[in-house]
C-alpha positions as CSV (number, residue, x, y, z in Angstrom):
1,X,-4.8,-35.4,-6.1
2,X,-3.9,-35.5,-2.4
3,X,-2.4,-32.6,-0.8
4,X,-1.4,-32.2,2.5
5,X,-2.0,-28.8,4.9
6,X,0.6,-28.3,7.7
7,X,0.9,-25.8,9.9
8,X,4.0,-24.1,11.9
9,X,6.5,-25.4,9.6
10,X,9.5,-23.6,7.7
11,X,8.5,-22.0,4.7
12,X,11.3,-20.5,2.7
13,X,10.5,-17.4,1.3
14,X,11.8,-18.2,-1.9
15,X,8.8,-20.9,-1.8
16,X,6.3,-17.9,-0.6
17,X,7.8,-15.1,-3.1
18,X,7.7,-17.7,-6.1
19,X,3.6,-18.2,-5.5
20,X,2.9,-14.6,-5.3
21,X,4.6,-15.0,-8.5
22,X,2.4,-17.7,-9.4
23,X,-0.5,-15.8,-8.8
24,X,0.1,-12.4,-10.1
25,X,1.4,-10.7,-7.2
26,X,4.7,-9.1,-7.1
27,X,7.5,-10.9,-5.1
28,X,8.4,-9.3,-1.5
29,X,11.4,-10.9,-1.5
30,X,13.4,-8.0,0.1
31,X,10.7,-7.8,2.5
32,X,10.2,-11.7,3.0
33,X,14.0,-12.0,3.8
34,X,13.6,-9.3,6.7
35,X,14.9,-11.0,10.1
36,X,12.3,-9.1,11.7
37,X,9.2,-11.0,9.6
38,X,7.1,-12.5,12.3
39,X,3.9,-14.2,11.0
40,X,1.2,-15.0,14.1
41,X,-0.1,-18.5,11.7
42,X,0.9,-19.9,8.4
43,X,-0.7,-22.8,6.9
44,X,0.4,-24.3,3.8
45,X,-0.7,-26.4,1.3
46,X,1.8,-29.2,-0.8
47,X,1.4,-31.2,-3.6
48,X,4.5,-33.5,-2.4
49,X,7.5,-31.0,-2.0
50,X,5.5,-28.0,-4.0
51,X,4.0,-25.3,-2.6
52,X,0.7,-24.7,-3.8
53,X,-1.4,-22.9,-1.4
54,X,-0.5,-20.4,1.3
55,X,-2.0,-18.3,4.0
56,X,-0.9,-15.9,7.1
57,X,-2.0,-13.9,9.8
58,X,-0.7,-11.4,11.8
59,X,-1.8,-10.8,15.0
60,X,-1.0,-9.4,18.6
61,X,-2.7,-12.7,20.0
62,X,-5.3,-11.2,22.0
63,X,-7.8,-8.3,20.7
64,X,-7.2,-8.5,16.4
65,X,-6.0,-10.8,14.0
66,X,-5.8,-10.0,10.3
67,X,-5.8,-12.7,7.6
68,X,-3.3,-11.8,4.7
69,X,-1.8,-13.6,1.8
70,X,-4.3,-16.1,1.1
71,X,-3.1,-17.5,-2.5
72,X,-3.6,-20.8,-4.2
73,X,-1.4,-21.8,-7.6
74,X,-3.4,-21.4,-10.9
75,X,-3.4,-24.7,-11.1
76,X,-5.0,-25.8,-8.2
77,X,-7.4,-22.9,-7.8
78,X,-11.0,-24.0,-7.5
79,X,-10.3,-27.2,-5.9
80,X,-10.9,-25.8,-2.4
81,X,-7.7,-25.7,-1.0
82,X,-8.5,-21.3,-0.5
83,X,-11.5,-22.4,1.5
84,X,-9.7,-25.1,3.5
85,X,-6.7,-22.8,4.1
86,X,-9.4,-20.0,5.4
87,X,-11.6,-22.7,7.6
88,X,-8.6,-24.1,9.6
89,X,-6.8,-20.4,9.9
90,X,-10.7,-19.4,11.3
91,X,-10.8,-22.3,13.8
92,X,-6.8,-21.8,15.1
93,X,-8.2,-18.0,15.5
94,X,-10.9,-18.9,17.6
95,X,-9.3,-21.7,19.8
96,X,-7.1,-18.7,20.5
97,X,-10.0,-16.3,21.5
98,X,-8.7,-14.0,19.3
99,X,-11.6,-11.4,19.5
100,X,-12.2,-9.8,16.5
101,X,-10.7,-11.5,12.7
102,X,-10.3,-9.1,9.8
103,X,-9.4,-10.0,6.1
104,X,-8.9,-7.5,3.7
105,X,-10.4,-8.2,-0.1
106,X,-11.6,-6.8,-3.4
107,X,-15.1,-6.3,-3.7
108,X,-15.0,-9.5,-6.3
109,X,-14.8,-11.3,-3.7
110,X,-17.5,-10.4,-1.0
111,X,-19.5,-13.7,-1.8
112,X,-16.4,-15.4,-1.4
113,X,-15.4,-14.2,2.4
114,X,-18.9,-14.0,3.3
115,X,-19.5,-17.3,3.8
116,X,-16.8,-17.9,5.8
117,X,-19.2,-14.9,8.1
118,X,-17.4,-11.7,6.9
119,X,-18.9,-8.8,6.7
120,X,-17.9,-5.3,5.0
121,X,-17.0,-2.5,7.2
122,X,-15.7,1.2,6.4
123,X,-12.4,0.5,6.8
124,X,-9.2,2.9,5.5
125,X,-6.0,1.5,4.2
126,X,-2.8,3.3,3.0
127,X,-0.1,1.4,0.7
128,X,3.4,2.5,1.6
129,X,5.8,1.5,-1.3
130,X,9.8,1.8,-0.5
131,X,11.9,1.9,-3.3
């Protein structure tokens, strides 16, 4: 299988809300079609025209960026498109100087982000669902 990672192109949020589908997330689509949606980095991974792997950040391009969204299709899971999608979104981050990169995860997967160097921190987090 040969898959191809690109970065800074247009990802239709169809193509993003039908993923989180994918893997068990709910959609966004409401908030994916918002005019206002600015992500700091995308990469994406594609099996031909498929989307099978996707991450973003968010950032204010200086101080903090925060790594979000980082979802691989059942299928391809395992294969180390996750990992590649996390190394190069690291190394854009630091050839930015961003100073500080957060991610947030469940505890399932500590091992998982700490060997990209992540570390736990108390952190606080509040979900705001509008309906």
């Amino acid at each position: 299988m040969i898959v191809e990672y690109v970065t800074d192109k247009l990802i239709t949020p169809n193509e993003i809300a039908d993923l989180r589908q994918a893997v068990g997330w709910n959609r966004l689509e409401e908030e994916l079609n918002r005019l206002d949606l600015a992500d700091f980095l995308r990469i994406a991974c594609y099996d031909a025209q498929k989307l099978v792997g996707f991450l973003s950040v968010v950032s204010n391009g200086a101080t903090d960026a925060y790594i979000q969204d980082v979802m691989v299709a059942p299928d391809y899971q395992g294969q180390g498109i996750g990992s590649t999608l996390m190394t190069m979104a690291i190394a854009k981050l630091k050839e930015q100087k961003i100073y500080m990169i957060n991610v947030i995860y469940d505890d399932s997967l500590r091992n998982y982000y700490e060997k990209f160097g992540f570390y736990s921190v108390l952190a606080g987090q509040m979900a705001c669902h509008y309906t």
